[in-house]
Residue frames as qw, qx, qy, qz and C-alpha x, y, z in Angstrom:
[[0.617, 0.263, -0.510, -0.538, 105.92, 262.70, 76.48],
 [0.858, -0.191, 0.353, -0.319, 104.23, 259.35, 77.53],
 [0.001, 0.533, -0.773, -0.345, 106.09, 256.17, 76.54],
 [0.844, 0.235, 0.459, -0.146, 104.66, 253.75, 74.55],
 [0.530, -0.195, 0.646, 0.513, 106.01, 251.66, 71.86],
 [0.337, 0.169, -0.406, -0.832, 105.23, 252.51, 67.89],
 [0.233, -0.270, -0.833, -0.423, 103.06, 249.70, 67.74],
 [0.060, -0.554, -0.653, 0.512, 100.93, 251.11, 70.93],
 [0.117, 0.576, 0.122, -0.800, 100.70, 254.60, 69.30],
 [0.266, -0.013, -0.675, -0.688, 99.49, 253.27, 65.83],
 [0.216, -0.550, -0.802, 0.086, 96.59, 251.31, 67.96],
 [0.010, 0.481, 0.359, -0.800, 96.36, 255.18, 69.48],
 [0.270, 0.210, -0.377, -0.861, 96.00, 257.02, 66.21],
 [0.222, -0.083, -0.554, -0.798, 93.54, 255.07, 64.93],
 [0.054, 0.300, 0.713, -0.631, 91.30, 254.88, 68.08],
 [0.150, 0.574, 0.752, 0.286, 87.90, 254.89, 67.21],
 [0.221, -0.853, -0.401, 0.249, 87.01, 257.81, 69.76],
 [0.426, -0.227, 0.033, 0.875, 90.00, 260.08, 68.64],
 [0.114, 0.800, 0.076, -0.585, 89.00, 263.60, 67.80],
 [0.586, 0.281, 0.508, 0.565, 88.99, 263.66, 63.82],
 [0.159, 0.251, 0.232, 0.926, 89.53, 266.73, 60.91],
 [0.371, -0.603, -0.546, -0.448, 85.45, 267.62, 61.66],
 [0.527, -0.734, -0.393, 0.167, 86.53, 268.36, 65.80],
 [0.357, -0.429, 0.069, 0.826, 89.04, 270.62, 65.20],
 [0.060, 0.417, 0.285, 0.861, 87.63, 272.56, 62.49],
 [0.423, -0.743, -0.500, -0.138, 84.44, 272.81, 65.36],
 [0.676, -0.575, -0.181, 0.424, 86.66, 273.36, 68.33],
 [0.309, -0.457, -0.017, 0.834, 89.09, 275.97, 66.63],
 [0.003, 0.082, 0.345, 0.935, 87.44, 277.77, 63.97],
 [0.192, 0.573, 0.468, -0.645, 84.52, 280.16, 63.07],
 [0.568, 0.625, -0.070, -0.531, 82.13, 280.57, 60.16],
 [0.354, -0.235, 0.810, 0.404, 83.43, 277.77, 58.74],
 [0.573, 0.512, -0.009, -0.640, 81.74, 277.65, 55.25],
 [0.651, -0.097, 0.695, 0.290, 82.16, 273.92, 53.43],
 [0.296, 0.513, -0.572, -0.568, 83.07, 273.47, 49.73],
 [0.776, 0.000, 0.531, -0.340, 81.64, 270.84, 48.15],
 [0.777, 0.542, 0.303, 0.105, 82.43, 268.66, 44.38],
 [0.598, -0.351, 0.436, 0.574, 85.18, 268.57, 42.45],
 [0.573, 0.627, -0.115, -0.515, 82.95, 270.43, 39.13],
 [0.225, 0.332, -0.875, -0.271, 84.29, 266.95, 37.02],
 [0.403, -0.229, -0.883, -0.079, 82.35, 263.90, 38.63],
 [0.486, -0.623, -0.511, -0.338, 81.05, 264.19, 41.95],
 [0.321, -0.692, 0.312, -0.565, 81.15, 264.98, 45.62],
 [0.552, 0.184, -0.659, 0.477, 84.39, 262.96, 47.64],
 [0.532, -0.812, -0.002, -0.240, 82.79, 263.50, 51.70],
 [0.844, -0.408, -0.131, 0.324, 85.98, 261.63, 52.78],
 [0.313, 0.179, -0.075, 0.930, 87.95, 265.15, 52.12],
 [0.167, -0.892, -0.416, 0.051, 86.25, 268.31, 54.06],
 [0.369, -0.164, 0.115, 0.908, 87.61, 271.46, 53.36],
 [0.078, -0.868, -0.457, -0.177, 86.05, 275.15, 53.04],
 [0.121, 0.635, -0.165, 0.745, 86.33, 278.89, 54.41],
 [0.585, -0.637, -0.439, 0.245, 86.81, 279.81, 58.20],
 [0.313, -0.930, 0.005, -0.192, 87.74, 282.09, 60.88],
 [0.836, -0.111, -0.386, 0.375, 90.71, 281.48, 62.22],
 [0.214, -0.604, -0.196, 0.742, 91.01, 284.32, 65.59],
 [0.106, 0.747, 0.073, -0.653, 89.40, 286.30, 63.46],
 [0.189, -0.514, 0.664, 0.510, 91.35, 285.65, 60.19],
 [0.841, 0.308, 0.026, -0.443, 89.98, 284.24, 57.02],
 [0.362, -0.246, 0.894, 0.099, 91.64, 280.46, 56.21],
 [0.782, 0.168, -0.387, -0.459, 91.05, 278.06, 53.96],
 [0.447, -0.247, 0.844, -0.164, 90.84, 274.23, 55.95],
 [0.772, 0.160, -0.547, -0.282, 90.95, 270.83, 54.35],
 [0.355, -0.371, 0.710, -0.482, 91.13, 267.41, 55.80],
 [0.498, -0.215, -0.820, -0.184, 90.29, 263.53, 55.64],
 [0.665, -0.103, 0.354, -0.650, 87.04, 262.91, 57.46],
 [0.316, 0.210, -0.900, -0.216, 86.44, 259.35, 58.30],
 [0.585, -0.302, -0.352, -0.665, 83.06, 260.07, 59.70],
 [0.360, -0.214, 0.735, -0.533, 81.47, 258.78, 63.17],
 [0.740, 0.209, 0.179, -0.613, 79.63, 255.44, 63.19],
 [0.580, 0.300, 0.677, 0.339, 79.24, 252.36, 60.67],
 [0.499, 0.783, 0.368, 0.056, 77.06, 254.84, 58.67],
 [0.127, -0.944, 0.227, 0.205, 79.77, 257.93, 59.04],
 [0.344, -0.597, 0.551, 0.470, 82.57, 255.81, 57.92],
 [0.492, 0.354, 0.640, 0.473, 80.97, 253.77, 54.79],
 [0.123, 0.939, 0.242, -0.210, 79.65, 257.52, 54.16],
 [0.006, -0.877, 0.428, 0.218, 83.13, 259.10, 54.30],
 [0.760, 0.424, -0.408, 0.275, 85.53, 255.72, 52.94],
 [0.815, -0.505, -0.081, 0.274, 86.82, 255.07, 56.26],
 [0.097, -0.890, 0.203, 0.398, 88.85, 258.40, 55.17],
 [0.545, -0.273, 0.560, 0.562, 90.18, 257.21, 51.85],
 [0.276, 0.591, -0.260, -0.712, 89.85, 259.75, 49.07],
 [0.752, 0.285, 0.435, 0.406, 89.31, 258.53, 45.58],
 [0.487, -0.134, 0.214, 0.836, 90.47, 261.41, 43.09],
 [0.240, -0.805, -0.402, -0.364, 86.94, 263.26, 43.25],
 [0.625, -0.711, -0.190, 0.262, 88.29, 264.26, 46.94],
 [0.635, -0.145, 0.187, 0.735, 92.02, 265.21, 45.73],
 [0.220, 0.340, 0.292, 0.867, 90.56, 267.56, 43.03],
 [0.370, -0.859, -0.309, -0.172, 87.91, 269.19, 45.40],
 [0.567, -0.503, 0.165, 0.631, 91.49, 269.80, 47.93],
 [0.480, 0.097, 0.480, 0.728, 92.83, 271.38, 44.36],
 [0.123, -0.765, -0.427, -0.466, 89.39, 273.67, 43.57],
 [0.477, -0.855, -0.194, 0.066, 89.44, 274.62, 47.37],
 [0.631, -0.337, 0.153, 0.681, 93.76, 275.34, 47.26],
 [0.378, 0.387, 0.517, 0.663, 93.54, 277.64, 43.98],
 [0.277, -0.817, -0.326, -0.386, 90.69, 279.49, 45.75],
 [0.569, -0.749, -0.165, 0.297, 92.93, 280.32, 48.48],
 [0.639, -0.077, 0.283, 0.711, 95.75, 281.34, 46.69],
 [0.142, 0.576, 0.438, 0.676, 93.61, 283.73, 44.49],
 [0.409, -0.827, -0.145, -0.357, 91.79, 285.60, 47.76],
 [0.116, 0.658, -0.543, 0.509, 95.60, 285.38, 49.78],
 [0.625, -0.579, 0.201, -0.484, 94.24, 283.12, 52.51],
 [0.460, -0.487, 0.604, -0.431, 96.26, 280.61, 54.78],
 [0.813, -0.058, -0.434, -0.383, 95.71, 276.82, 54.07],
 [0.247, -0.294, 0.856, -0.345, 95.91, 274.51, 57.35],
 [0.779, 0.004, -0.437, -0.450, 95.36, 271.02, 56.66],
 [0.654, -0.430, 0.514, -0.350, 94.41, 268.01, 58.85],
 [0.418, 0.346, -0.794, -0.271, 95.93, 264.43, 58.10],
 [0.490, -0.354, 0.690, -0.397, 94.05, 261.68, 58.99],
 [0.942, 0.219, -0.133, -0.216, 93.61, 258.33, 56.60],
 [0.753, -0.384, 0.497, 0.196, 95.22, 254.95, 56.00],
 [0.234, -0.069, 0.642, 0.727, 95.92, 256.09, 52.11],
 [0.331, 0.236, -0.329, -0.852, 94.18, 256.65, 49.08],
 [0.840, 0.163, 0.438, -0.275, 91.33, 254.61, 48.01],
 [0.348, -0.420, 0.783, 0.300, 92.86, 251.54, 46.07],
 [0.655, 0.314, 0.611, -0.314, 89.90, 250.57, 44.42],
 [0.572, 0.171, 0.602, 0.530, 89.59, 250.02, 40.75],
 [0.117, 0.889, 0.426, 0.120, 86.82, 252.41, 39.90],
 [0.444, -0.815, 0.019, 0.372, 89.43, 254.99, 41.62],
 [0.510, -0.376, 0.467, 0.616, 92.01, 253.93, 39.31],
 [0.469, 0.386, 0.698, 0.379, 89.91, 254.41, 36.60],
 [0.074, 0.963, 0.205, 0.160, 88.94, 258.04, 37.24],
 [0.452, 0.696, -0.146, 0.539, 92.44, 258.71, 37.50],
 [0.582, -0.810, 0.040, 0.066, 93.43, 258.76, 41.37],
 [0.777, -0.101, 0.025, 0.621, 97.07, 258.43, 40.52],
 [0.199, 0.493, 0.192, 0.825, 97.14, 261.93, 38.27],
 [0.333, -0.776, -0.339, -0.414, 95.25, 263.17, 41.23],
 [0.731, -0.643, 0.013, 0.228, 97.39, 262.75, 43.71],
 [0.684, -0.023, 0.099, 0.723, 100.37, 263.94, 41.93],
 [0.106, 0.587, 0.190, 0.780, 98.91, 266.83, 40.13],
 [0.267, -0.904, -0.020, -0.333, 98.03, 268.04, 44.29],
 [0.846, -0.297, 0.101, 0.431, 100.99, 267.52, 45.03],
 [0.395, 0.281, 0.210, 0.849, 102.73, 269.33, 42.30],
 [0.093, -0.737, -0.251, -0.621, 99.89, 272.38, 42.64],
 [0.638, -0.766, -0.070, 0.042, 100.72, 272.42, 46.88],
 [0.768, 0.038, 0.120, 0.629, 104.50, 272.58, 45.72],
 [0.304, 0.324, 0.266, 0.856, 103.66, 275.97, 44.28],
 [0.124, -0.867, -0.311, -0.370, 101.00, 277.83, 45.35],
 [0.266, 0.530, -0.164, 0.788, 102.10, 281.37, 47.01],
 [0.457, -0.622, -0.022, -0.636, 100.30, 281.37, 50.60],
 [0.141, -0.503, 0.734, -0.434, 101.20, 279.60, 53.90],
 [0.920, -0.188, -0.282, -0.197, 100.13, 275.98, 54.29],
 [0.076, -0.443, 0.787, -0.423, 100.57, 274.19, 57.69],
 [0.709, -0.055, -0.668, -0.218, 99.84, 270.32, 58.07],
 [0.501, -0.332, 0.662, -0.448, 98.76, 268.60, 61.46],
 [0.511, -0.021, -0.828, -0.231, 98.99, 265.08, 61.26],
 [0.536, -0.327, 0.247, -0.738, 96.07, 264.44, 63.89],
 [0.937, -0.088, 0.223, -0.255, 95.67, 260.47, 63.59],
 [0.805, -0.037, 0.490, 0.333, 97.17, 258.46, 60.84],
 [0.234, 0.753, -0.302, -0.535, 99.34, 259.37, 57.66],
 [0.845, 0.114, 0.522, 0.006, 98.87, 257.11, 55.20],
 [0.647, 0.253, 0.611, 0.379, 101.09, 257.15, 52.11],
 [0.091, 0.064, 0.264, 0.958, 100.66, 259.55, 48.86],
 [0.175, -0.734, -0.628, -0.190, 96.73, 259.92, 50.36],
 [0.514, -0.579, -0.207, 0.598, 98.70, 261.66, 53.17],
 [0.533, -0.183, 0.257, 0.785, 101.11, 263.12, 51.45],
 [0.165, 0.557, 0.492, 0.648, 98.87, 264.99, 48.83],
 [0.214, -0.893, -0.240, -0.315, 97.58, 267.24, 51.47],
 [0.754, -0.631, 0.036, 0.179, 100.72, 267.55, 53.44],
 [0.630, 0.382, 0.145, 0.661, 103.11, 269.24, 51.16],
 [0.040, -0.915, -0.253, -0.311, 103.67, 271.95, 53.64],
 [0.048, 0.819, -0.300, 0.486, 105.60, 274.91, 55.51],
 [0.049, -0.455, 0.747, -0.483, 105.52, 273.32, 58.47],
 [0.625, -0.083, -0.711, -0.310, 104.47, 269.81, 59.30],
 [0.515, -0.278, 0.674, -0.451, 102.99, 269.36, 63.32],
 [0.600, -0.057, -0.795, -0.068, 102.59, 265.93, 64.62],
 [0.601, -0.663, 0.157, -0.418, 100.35, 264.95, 67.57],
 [0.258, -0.519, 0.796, -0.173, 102.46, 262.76, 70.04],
 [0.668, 0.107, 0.657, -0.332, 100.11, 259.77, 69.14],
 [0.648, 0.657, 0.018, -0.384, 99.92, 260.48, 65.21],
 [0.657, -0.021, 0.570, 0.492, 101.90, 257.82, 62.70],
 [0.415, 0.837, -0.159, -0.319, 102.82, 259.37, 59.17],
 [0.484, -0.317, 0.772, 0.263, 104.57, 256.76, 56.80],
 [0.190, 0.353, -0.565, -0.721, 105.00, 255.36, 53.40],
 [0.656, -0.097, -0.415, -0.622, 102.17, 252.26, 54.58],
 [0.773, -0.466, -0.156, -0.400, 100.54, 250.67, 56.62],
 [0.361, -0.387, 0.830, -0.175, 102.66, 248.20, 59.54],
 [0.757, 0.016, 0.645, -0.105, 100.69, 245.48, 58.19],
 [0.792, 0.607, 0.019, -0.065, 101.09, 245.95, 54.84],
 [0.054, 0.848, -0.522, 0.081, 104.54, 246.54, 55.37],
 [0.578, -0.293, 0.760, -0.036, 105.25, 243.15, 57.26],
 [0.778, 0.269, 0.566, -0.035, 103.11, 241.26, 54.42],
 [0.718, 0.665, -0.195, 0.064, 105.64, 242.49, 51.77],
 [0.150, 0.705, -0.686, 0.094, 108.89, 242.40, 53.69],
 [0.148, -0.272, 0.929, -0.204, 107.92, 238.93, 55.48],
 [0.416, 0.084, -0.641, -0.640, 104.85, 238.12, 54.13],
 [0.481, -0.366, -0.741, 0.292, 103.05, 237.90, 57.59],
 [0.208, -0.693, -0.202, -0.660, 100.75, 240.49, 58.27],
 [0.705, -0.649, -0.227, 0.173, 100.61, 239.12, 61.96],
 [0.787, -0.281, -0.245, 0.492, 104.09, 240.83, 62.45],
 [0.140, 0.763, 0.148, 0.613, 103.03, 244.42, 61.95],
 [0.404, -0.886, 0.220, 0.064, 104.12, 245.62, 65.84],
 [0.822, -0.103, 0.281, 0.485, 107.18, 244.00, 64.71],
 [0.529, 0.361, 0.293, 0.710, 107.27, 246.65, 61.52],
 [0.179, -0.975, -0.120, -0.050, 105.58, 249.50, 63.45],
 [0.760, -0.554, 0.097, 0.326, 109.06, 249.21, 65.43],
 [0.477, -0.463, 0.314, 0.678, 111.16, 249.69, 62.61],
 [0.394, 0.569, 0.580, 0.429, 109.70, 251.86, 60.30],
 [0.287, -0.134, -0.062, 0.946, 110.45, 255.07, 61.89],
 [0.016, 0.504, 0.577, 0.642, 106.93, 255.84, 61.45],
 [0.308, -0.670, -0.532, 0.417, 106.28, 258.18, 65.36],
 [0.309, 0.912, 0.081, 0.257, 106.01, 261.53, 65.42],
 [0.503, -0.695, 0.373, 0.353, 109.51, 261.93, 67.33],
 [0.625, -0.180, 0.555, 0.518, 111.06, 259.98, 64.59],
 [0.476, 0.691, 0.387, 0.382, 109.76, 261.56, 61.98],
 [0.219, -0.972, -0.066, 0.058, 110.86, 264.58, 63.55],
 [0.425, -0.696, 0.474, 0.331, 114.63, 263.69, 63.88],
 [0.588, 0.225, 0.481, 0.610, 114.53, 262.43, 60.35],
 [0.056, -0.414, -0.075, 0.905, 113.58, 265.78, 59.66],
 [0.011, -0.306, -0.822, -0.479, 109.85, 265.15, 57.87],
 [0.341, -0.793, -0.494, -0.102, 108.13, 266.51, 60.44],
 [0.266, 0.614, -0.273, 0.691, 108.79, 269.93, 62.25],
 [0.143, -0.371, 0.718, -0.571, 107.26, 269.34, 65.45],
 [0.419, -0.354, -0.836, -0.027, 105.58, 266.95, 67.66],
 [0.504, -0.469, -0.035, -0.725, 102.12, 268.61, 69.74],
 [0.003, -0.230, 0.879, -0.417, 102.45, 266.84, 73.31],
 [0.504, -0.427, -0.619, -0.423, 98.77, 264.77, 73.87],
 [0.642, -0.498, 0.134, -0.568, 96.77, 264.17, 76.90],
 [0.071, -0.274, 0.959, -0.029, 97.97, 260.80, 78.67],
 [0.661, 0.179, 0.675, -0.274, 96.28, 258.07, 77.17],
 [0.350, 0.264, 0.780, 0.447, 95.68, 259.85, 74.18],
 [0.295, -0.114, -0.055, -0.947, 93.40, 262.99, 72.45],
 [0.422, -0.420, -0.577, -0.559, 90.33, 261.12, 72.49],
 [0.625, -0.148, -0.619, 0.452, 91.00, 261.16, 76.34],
 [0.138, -0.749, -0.194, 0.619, 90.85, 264.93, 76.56],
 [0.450, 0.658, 0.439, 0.416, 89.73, 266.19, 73.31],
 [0.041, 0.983, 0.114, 0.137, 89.64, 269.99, 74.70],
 [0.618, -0.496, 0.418, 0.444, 93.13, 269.29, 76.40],
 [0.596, 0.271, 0.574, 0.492, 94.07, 268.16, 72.43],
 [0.162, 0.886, 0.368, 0.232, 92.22, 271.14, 70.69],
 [0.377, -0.910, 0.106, 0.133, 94.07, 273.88, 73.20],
 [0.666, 0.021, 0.554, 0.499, 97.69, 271.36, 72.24],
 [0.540, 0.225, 0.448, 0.676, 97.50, 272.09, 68.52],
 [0.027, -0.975, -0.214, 0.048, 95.78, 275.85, 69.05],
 [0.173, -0.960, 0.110, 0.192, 98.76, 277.07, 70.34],
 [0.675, -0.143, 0.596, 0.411, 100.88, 275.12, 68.47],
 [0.349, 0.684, 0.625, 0.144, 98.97, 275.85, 65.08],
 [0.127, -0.991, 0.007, 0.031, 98.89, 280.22, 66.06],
 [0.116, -0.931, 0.224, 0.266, 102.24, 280.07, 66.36],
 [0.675, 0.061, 0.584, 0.446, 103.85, 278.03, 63.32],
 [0.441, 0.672, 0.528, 0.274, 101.81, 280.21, 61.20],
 [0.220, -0.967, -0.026, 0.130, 102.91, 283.33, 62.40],
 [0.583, -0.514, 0.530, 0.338, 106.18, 281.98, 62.50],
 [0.583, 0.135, 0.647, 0.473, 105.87, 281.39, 58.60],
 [0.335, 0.812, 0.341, 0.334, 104.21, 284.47, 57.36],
 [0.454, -0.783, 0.156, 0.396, 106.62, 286.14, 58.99],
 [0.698, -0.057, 0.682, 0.211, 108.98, 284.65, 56.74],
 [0.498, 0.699, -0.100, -0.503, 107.24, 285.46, 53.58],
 [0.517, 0.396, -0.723, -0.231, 108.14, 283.95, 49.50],
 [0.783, -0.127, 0.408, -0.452, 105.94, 280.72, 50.89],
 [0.959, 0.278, 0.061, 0.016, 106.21, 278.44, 47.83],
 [0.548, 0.452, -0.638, 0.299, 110.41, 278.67, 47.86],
 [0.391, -0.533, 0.636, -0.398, 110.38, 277.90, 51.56],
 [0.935, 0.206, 0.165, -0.235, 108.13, 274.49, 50.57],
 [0.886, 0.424, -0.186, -0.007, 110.82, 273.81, 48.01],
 [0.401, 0.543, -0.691, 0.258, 113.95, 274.04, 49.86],
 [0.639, -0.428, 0.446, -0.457, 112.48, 272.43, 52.60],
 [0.951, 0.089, 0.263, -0.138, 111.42, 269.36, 50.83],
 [0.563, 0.685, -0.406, 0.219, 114.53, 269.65, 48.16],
 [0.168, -0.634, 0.619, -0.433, 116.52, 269.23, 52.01],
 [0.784, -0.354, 0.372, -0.348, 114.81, 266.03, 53.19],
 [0.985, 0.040, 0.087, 0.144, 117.46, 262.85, 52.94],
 [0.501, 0.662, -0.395, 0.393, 120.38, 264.65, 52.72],
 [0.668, -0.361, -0.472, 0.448, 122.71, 263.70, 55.71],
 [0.373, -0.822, -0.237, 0.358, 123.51, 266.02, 57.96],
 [0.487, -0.325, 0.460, 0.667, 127.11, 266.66, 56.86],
 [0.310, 0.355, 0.559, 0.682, 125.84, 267.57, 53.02],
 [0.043, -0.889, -0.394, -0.231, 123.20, 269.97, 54.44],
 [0.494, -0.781, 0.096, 0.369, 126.03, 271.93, 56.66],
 [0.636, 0.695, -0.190, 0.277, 128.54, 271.57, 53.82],
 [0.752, 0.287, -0.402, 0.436, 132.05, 271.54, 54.18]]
């Protein structure tokens, strides 16, 4: 694993050139078939999510898309859902659950859109209620955080069996700069809060949020996308396996997450 500090590997993740939700549905799946509109308001592009192939297999993939370009990202919200997006994720999760199929989702935004208009159509209730409906459904859901994990934008699609991180991907509760400009009120000292926010995918890993960490190319995926792609393939194939093995999907979810913050010592008991 390459060393670089957290504040180097938050500049990684959100590299323009990185490989986003839209190259890995290309690169590993087949027949993908998109879903569109949330049947309430309207069609959210900064979520993408639909039917595929996966070796063969039918899946159901979701994912923030934060679009290529100027046009691609004012297109997609520079990947920040508003709660059109959340309930399309919710239409498209329901529909897997009913036809038995797989969900593997991709994380990549700096949060939810914040806007007003957002709050007004209800993005809070949106983000909880997928949350609460990924808590439960009965079928195997495995999260790759692929860039950035912003917050409960993150979180709403990321309420799963097993959580991969690429070596490069951050996944936290917000931003480094927002973080400095409430705890010191000096946005300038956000490598300062990367540092201690525990927000890599190692550390998440040894707090035990994340289950593994997917090793990158050196530099970075956007360096060797197909290098990257191959990475979270074989990574990806065999989590899932590894969970449907397993089986009774939605109590694994709950004692997982029911487990996270307990010290060591309370989870081992006496």
């Amino acid at each position: 694993m390459a060393e670089y500090t957290p504040a180097e590997r938050v500049k990684i993740a959100r590299h323009a050139d990185r490989p986003g939700t839209e190259d890995y549905i290309s690169a590993l799946f087949t027949d993908f078939f998109e879903q569109r509109g949330d049947r309430r308001c309207r069609e959210d592009k900064s979520i993408l999510g639909g039917v595929a192939l996966y070796k063969g297999h039918p899946v159901t993939v979701l994912g923030h898309r934060k679009g290529k370009g100027l046009e691609g990202h004012m297109a997609c919200n520079f990947g920040m859902p508003g709660p059109e997006g959340y309930r399309k994720a919710q239409r498209i999760m329901r529909q897997a659950e009913k036809f038995g199929r797989p969900v593997i989702t991709f994380i990549d935004t700096p949060g939810a859109y914040p806007g007003m208009e957002a709050e007004a159509r209800g993005q809070g209730e949106a983000i909880a209620s997928t949350l609460a409906l990924m808590s439960t459904i009965d079928v195997p859901v495995i999260t790759v955080v692929i860039g950035e994990g912003g917050s409960g934008g993150a979180l709403a699609l990321a309420v799963a069996n097993r959580v991969l991180m690429l070596e490069n991907a951050v996944y936290s509760v917000l931003s480094p700069e927002g973080f400095a400009s409430i705890l010191w009120k000096d946005a300038s000292r956000s490598d300062e809060a990367a540092a201690v926010m525990k927000l890599t995918a190692r550390d998440l890993v040894d707090l035990g949020a994340a289950d593994e960490v997917i090793p990158e190319p050196a530099g970075g995926a956007h360096e060797n996308p197909n290098a990257a792609f191959v990475a979270v393939d074989r990574a990806l194939s065999r989590n899932l396996l590894q969970v449907i093995r397993k089986g009774d999907y939605a109590a694994q979810r709950y004692e997982k997450y029911r487990g996270m913050g307990l010290s060591r010592s309370r989870k081992e008991g006496p």
